[in-house]
C-alpha positions as CSV (number, residue, x, y, z in Angstrom):
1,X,-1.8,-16.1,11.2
2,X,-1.0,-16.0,7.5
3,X,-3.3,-18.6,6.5
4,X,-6.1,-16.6,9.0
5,X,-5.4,-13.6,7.0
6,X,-5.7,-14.9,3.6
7,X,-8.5,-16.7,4.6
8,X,-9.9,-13.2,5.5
9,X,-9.3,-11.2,2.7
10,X,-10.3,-13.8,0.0
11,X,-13.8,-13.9,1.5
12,X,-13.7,-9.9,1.5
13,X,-13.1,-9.5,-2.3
14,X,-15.5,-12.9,-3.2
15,X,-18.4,-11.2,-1.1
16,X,-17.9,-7.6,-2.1
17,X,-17.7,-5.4,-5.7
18,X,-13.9,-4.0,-5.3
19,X,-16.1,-0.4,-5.5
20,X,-18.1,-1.5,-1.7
21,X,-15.2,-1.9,0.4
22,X,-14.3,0.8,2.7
23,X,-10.8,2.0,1.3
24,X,-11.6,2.2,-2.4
25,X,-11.1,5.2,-4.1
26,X,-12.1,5.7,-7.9
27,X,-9.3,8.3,-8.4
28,X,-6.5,7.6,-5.4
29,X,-5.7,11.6,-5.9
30,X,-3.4,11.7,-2.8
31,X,-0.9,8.7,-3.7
32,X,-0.4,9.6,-7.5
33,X,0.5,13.2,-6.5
34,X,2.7,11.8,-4.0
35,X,4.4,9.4,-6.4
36,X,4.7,12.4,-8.9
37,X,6.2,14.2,-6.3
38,X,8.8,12.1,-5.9
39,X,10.3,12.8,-8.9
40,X,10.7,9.5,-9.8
41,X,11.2,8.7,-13.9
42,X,8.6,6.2,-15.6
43,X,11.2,3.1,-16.1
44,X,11.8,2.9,-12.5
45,X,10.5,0.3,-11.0
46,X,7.5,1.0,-8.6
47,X,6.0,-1.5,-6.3
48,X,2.3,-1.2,-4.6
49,X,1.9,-3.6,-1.5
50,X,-1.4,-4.8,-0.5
51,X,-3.1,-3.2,-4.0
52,X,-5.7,-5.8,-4.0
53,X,-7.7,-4.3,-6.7
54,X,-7.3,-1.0,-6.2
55,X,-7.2,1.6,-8.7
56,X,-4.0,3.0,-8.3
57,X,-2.0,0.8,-10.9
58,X,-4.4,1.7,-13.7
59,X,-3.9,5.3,-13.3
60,X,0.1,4.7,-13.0
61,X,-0.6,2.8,-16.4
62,X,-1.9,5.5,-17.9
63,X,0.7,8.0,-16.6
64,X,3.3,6.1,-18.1
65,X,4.8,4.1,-15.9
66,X,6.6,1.0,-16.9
67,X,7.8,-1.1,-14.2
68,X,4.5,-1.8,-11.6
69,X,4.4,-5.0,-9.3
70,X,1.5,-5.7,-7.0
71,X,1.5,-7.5,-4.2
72,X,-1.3,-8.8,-1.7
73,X,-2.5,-11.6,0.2
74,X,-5.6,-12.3,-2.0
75,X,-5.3,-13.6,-5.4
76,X,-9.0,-12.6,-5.8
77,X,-8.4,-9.3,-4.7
78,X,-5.7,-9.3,-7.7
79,X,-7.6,-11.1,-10.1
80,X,-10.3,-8.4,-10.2
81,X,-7.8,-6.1,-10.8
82,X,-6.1,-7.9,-13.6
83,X,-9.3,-8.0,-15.3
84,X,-11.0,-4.5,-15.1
85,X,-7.1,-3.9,-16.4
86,X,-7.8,-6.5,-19.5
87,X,-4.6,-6.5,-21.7
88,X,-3.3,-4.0,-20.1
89,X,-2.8,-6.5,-16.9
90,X,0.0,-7.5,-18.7
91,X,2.4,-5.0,-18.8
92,X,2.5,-5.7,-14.7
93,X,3.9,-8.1,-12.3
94,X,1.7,-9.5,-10.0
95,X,2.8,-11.1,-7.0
96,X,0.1,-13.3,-4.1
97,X,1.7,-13.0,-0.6
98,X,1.4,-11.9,2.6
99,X,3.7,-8.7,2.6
100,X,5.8,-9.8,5.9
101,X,6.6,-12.8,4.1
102,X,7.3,-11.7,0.7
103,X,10.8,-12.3,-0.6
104,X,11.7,-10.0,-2.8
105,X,13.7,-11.0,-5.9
106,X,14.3,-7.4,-6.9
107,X,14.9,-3.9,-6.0
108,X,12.2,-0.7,-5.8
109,X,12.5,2.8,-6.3
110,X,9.5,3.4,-5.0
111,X,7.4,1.4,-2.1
112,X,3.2,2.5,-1.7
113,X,1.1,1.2,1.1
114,X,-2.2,2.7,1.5
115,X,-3.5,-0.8,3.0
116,X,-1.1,-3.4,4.9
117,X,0.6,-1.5,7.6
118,X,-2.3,-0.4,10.0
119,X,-3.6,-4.0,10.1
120,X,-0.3,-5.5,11.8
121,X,-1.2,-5.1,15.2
122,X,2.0,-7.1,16.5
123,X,5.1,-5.6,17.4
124,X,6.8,-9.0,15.4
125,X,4.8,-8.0,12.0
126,X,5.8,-4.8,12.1
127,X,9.5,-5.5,12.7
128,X,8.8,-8.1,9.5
129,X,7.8,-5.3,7.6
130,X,10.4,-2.8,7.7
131,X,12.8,-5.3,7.2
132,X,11.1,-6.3,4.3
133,X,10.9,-2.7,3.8
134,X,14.5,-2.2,3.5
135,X,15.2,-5.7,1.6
136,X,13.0,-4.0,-1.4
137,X,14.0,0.2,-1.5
138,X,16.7,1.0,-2.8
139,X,18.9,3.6,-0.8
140,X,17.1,7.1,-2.2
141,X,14.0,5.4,-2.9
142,X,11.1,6.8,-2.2
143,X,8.6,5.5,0.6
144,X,4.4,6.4,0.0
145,X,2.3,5.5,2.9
146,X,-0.4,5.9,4.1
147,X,-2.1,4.4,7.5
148,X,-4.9,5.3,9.7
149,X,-4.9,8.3,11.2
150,X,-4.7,9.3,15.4
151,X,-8.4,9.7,14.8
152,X,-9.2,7.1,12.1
153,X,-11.2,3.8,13.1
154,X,-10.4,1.4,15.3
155,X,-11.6,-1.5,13.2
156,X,-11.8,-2.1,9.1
157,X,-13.1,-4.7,7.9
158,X,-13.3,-6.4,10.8
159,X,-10.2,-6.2,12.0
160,X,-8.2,-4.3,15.0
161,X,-6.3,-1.8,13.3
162,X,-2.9,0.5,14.8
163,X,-3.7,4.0,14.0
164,X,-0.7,6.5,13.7
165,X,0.9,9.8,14.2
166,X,3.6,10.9,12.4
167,X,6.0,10.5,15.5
168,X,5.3,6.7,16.0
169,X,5.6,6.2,12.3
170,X,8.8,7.9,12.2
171,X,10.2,5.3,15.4
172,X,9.4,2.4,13.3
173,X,10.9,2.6,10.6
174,X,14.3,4.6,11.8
175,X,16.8,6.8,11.1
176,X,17.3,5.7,7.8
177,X,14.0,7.5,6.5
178,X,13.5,11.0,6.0
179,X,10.2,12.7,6.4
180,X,9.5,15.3,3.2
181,X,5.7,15.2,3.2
182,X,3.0,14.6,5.8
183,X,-0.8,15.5,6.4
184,X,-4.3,14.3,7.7
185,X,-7.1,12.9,4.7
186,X,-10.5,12.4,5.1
187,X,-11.9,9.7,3.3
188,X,-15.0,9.1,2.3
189,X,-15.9,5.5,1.9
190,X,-18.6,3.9,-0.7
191,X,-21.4,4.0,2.4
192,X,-20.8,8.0,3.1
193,X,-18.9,7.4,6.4
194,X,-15.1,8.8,6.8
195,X,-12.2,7.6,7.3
196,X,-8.9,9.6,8.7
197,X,-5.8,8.5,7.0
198,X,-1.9,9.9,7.5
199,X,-0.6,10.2,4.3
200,X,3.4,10.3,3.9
201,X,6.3,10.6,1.7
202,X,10.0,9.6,2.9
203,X,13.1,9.0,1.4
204,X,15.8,6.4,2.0
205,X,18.8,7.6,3.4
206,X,20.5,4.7,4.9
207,X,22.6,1.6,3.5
């Protein structure tokens, strides 16, 4: 499946502009206010997983932060986003794997997923998740995430997708998280449809 999926998602970012897909957002609003909002200082180390070439790391660049790892599946996807970044790329780690296998070699203070965790439609990837999860937050970190919605699409990007509430959200990933911030977004993609996302903030409590 790993080799399907990277197979999948480098032929998305080598037939599309980064701005056409579906989840791209010029100014990801919700997640930076959500990482503020955390109160987390700018030397602590953030980590973005499936960021592709989103947006969000320039606009932590700009902020100030100064400890940012990416991680996805496509080193296209990355690549574009190293170089709209230009020397600025350099002041982040950037890191091509698929998320349930990465190993991390390092500890986060704060974990953002706005694009990996509604696409693992197997009960086995999502176990692989948290536990990767857990191997990468430290205890009080910070967890930002964002999935589909219970009315969000059932498909993206040609895919089956999981779409959540806040109650099955909570199940996976266990006691050890504590909810502080929940709600509902609507977001427009590039073609003028919408999209329903969950958007979340927890914090580590556990070991």
């Amino acid at each position: 499946m790993s080799r399907e999926w990277k197979t999948h998602w480098e032929g998305v970012y080598r037939d599309r502009q980064f701005t056409d897909v579906s989840w791209y957002q010029a100014l990801p609003e919700r997640s930076l206010a959500l990482i503020q909002d955390s109160g987390i200082q700018r030397d602590q180390a953030i980590i973005d997983v499936g960021g592709g070439a989103s947006t969000l790391v320039d606009h932590l660049v700009d902020k100030g932060y100064g400890d940012l790892t990416v991680v996805d599946i496509s080193a296209t996807g990355l690549a574009q986003a190293q170089a709209r970044l230009g020397k600025q790329s350099e002041k982040i780690t950037w890191i091509v794997s698929n998320v349930i296998e990465f190993q991390p070699k390092r500890s986060y203070s704060l974990w953002h997923d706005r694009a990996v965790l509604h696409f693992l439609t197997a009960a086995a990837d999502r176990r692989r998740y948290v536990d990767v999860l857990k191997r990468s937050l430290l205890p009080g970190g910070n967890l930002v995430l964002a999935t589909f919605g219970p009315d969000g699409p059932l498909k993206c990007s040609g895919l089956d997708v999981r779409r959540y509430s806040v109650e099955m959200m909570s199940e996976l990933l266990g006691p050890e998280f504590d909810l502080h911030h929940h709600d509902l977004e609507l977001h427009e993609t590039p073609a003028g449809g919408t999209q329903q996302f969950l958007v979340t903030r927890w914090r580590r409590t556990g070991p």
